[in-house]
C-alpha positions as CSV (number, residue, x, y, z in Angstrom):
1,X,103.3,-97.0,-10.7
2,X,102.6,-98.4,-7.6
3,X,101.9,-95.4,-5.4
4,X,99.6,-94.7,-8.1
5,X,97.5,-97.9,-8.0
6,X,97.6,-96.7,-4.0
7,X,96.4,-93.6,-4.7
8,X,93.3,-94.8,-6.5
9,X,93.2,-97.5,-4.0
10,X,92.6,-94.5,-1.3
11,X,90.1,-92.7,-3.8
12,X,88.1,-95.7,-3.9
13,X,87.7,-96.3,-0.6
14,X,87.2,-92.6,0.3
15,X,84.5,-92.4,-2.6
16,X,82.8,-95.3,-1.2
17,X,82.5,-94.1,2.3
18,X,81.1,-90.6,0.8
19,X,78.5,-92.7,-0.9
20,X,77.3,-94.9,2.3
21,X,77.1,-91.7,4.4
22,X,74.2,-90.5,5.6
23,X,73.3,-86.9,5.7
24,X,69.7,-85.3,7.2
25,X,67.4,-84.0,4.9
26,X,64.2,-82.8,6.5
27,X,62.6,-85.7,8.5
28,X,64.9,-88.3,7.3
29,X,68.1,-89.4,6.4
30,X,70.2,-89.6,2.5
31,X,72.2,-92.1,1.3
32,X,73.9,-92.2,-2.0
33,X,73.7,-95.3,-3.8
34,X,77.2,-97.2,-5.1
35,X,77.7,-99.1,-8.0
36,X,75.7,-102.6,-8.3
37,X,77.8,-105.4,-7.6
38,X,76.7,-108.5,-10.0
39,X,75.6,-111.8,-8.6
40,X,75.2,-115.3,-10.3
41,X,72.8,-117.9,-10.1
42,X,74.0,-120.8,-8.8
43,X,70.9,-122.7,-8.8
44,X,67.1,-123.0,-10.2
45,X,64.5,-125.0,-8.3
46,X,62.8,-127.8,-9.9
47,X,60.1,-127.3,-7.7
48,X,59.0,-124.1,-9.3
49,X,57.4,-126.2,-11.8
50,X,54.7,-127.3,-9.6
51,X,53.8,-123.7,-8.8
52,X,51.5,-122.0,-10.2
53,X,51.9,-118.0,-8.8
54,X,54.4,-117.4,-6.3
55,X,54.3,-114.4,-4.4
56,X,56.5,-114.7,-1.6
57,X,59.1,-117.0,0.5
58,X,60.4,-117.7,3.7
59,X,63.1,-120.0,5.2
60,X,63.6,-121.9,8.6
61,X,66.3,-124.1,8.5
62,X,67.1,-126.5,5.4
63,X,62.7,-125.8,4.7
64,X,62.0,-123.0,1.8
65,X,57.8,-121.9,2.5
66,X,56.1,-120.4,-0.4
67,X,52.8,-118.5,-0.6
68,X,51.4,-119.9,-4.0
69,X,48.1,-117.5,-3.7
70,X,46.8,-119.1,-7.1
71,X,46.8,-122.8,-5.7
72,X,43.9,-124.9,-3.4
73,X,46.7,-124.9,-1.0
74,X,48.4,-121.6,-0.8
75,X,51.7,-122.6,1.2
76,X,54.0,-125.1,-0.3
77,X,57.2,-126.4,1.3
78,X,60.2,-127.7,0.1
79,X,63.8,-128.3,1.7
80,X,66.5,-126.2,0.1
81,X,67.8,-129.3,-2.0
82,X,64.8,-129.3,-3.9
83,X,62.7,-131.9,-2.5
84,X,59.1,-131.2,-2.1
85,X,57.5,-131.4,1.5
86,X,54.2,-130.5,1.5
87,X,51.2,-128.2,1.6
88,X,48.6,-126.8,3.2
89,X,46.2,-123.8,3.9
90,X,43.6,-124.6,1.8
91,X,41.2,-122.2,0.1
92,X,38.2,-121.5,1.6
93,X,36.3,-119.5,4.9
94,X,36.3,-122.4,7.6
95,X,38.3,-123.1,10.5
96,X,42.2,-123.4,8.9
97,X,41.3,-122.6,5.8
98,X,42.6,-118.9,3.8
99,X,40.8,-116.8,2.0
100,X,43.2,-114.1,1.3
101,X,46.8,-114.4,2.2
102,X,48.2,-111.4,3.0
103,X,52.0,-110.4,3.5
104,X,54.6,-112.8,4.4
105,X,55.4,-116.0,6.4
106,X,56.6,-115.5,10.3
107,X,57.3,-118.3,12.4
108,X,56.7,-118.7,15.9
109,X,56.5,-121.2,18.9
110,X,56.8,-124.4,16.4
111,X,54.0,-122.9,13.9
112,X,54.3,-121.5,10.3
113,X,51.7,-118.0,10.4
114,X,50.4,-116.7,7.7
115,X,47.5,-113.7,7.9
116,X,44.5,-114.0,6.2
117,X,43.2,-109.6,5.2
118,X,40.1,-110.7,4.5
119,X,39.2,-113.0,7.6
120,X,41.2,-110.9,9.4
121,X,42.9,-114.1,11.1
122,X,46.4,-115.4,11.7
123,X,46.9,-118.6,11.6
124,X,49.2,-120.7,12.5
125,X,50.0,-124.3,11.2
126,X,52.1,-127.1,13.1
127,X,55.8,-127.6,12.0
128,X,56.0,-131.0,12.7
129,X,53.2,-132.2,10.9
130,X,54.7,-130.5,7.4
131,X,55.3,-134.4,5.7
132,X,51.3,-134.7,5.7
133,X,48.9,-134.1,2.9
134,X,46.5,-133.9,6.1
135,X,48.4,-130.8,7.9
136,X,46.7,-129.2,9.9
137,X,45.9,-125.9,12.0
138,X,46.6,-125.3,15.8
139,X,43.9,-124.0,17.8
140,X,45.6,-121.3,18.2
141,X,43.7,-119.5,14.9
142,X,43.6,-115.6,16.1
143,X,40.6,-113.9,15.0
144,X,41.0,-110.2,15.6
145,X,37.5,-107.7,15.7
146,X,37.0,-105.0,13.6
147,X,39.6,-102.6,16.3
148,X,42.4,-104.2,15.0
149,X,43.4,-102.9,11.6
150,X,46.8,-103.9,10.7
151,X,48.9,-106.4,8.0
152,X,52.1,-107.6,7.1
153,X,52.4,-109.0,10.8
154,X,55.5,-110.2,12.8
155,X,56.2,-112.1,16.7
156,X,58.0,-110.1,18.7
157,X,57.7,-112.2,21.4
158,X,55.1,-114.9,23.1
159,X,52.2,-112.2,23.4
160,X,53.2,-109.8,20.9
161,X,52.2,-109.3,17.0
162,X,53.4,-106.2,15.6
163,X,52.1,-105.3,12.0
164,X,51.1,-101.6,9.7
165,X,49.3,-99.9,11.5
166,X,46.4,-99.2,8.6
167,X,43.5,-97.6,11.2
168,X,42.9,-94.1,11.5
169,X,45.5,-93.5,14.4
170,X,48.0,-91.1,13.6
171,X,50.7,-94.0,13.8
172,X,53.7,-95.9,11.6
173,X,52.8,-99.5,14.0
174,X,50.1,-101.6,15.6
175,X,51.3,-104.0,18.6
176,X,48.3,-106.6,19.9
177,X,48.8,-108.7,22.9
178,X,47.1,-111.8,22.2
179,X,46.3,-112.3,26.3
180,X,44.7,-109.1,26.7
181,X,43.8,-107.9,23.9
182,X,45.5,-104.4,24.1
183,X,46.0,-102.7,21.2
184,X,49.0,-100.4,21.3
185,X,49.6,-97.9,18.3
186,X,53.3,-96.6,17.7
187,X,56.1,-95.1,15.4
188,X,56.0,-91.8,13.7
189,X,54.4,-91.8,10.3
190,X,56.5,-89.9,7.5
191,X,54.6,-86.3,7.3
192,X,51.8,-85.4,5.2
193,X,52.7,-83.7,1.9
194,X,48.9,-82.0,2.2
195,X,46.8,-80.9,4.7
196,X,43.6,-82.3,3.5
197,X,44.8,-86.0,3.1
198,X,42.7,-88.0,4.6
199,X,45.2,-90.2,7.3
200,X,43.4,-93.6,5.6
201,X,44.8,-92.3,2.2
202,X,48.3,-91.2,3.6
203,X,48.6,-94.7,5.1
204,X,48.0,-96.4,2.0
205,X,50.5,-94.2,0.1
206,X,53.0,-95.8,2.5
207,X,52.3,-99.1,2.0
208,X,55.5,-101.1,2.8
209,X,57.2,-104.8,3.6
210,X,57.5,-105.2,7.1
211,X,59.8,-107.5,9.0
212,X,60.7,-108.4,12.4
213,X,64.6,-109.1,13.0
214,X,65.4,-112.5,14.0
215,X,66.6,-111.3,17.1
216,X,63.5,-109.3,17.6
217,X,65.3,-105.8,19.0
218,X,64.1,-104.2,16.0
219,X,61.3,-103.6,12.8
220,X,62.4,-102.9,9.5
221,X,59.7,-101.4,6.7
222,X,60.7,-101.2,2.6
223,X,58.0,-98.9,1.5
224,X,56.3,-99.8,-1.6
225,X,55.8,-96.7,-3.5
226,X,58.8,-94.8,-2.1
227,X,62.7,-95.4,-1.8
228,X,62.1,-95.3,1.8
229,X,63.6,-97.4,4.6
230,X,62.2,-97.3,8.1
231,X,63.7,-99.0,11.0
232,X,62.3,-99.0,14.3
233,X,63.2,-100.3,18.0
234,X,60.8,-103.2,19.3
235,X,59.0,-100.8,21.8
236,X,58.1,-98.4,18.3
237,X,60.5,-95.8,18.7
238,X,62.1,-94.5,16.0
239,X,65.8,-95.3,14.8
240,X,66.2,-93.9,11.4
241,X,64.2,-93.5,8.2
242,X,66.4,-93.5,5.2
243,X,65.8,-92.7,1.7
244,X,68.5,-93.0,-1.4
245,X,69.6,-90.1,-3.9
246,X,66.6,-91.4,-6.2
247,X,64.3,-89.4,-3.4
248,X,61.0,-90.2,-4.6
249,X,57.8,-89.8,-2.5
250,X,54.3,-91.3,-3.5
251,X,52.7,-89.7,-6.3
252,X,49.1,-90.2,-6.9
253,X,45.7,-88.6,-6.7
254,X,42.7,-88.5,-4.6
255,X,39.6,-90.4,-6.3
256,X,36.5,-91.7,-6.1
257,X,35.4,-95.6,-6.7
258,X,31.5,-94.7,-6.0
259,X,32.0,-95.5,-1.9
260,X,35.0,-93.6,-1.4
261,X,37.6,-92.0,-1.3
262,X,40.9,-94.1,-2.4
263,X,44.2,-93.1,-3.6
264,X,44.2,-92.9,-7.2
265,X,47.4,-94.1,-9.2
266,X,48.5,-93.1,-12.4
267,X,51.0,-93.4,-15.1
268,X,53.7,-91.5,-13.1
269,X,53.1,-93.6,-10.1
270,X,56.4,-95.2,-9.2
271,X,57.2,-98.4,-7.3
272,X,60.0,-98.4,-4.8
273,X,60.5,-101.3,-2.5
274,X,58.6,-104.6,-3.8
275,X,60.1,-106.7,-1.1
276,X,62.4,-107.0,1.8
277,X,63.9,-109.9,4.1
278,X,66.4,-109.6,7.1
279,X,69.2,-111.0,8.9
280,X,70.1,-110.7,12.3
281,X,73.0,-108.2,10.6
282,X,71.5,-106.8,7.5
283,X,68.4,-105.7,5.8
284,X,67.6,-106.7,2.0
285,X,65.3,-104.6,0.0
286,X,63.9,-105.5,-3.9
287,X,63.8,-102.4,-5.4
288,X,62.1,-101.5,-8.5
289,X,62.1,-97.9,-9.7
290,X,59.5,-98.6,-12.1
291,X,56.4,-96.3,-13.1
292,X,53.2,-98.1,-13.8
293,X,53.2,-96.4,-17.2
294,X,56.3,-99.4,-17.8
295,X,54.3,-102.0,-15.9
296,X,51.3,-102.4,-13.5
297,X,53.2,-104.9,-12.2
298,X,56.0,-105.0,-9.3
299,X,59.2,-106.2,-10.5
300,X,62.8,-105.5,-10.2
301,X,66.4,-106.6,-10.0
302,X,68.5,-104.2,-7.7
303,X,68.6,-105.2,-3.9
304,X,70.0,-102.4,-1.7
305,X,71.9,-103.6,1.7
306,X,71.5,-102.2,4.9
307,X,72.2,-102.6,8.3
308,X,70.0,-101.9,10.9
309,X,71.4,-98.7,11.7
310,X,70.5,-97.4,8.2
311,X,74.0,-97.4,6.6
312,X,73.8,-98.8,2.9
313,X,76.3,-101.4,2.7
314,X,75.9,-102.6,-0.9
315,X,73.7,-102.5,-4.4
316,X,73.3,-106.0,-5.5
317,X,72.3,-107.2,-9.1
318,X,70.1,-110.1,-9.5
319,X,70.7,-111.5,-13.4
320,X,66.5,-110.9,-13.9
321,X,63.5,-108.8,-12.7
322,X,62.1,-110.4,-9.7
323,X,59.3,-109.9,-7.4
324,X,60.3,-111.4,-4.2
325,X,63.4,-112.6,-2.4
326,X,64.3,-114.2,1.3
327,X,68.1,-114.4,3.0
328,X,69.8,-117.6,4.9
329,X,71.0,-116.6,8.9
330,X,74.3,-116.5,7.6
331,X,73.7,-113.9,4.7
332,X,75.4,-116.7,2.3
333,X,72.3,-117.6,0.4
334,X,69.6,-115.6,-1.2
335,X,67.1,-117.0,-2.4
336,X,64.5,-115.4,-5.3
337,X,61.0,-115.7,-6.9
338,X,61.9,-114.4,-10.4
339,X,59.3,-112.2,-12.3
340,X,57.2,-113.8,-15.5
341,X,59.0,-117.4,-15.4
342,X,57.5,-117.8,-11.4
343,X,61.2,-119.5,-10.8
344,X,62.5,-120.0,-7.5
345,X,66.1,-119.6,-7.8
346,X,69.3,-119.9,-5.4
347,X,72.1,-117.1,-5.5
348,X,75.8,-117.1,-3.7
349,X,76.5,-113.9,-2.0
């Protein structure tokens, strides 16, 4: 009996390393997905009462940021024990003020930055002034011109924001230098599946979480309509781009909305990765699998664990669908925006 329970011991672990494998395919890498490991709640915020559409969270420290897109202030703070902090970024055009927050939270030199797509501006908004109803911007609100044509930004370093790349260069990444205003486009986009896709309409099929890792050697993106994983070095060369056994690619149309020409989504349109955050050792992507014919919506309750050299690690299970989620330093604590309910809750990993 017991060289049989080793026996299966050995499967196990051999049928485990087959799945994590990677193999090339094309102009990317496979992995096969294992079986979901299940996770408990351990705790639901109170504070999720006081907010009225979540969208996406960030933590520094013992602080939890939130973007509540639907409030007068869109970013609302609260320590990880459930006590409420403050807000700020109000609504509006003028000078530290958002209009359309766009992406997630970074922070940098002592300030929370958020971008604003619409303004295209980042701004940035003093730590040590987050106990005030009065907080305030820095001067240092970056207004970029109409060159610059990127979201879902990141600091790489003191100069350096590195977002998607969403102009009409034939590139995966955008870096600005704040100093001198250089725009440098990098990374390899994923190929066109037609030659007469316009490069505007490609891009936006492609859509995808971007995050900088904490050590900032490297970029991660979780594509949004595809089960695609991109990582990249800091200077934009490539690592890996990996995809799962589910191998989907965006599917949608070319259309008209009477200007022109946009990417047209349909039924069969599926989601893939709804959101991603990072450790200095792994990378955490939502992942949905849903068509919009089941919801318009982006939802979902698997995460799928990588590190940063593209080797799946793990399929976790979150008890409901959920639309956003952010990781402690010590990959301990995960912490979730669930779908519908707008809860903020605390898992034990």
């Amino acid at each position: 009996m017991k060289s049989i329970r080793n026996l299966l011991a050995i499967l196990l672990v051999f049928f485990i390393a087959i799945s994590c494998t990677k193999t090339k395919v094309d102009w990317y890498e496979k992995v096969n997905l294992t079986t979901t490991t299940k996770i408990n709640k351990v705790a639901t915020l109170k504070s999720s009462d006081s907010l009225s559409n979540p969208e996406k969270l960030k933590k520094l420290g013992a602080k939890l940021f939130i973007i509540d897109s639907k409030s007068n202030k869109v970013i609302k703070a609260f320590t990880t024990d459930d006590t409420y902090i403050g807000s700020f970024g109000m609504k509006g055009k003028g000078p530290g003020e958002i209009l359309s927050p766009f992406g997630s939270l970074d922070f940098h030199n002592d300030k929370v930055w958020i971008f604003d797509g619409t303004l295209n501006k980042y701004l940035g908004f003093q730590q040590d002034s987050i106990g005030s109803n009065d907080y305030k911007p820095t001067e240092n609100e970056l207004f970029f011109d109409s060159k610059v044509m990127f979201y879902e930004l990141g600091w790489l370093d003191a100069e350096t924001i590195v977002g998607l790349d969403v102009s009409e260069a034939n590139n995966r990444l955008l870096f600005y230098n704040i100093t001198t205003k250089q725009i440098t486009n990098k990374g390899s986009l994923p190929p066109l599946p037609k030659n007469n896709i316009p490069i505007s309409i490609h891009k936006q099929s492609f859509m995808a979480t971007l995050k900088v890792k904490p050590d900032k050697n490297k970029i991660a993106l979780a594509n949004l309509y595809a089960d695609l994983i991109e990582i990249y070095n800091k200077d934009g060369s490539d690592v890996v781009k990996v995809k799962t056994n589910l191998d989907f690619l965006p599917k949608y149309e070319l259309a008209n909305n009477g200007y022109q020409t946009v990417m047209g989504q349909g039924g069969d349109t599926k989601f893939g990765y709804i959101d991603m955050c990072v450790s200095d050792a792994k990378i955490y992507a939502l992942f949905s699998g849903k068509t919009r014919a089941v919801s318009p919506f982006a939802f979902g309750k698997t995460i799928h664990v990588f590190d940063w050299k593209g080797t799946l690690l793990d399929v976790i299970e979150l008890e409901k669908e959920s639309i956003a989620i952010e990781i402690d330093t010590d990959d301990k604590n995960l912490f979730v925006i669930e779908f519908g309910n707008a809860n903020v809750v605390q898992y034990k990993l």
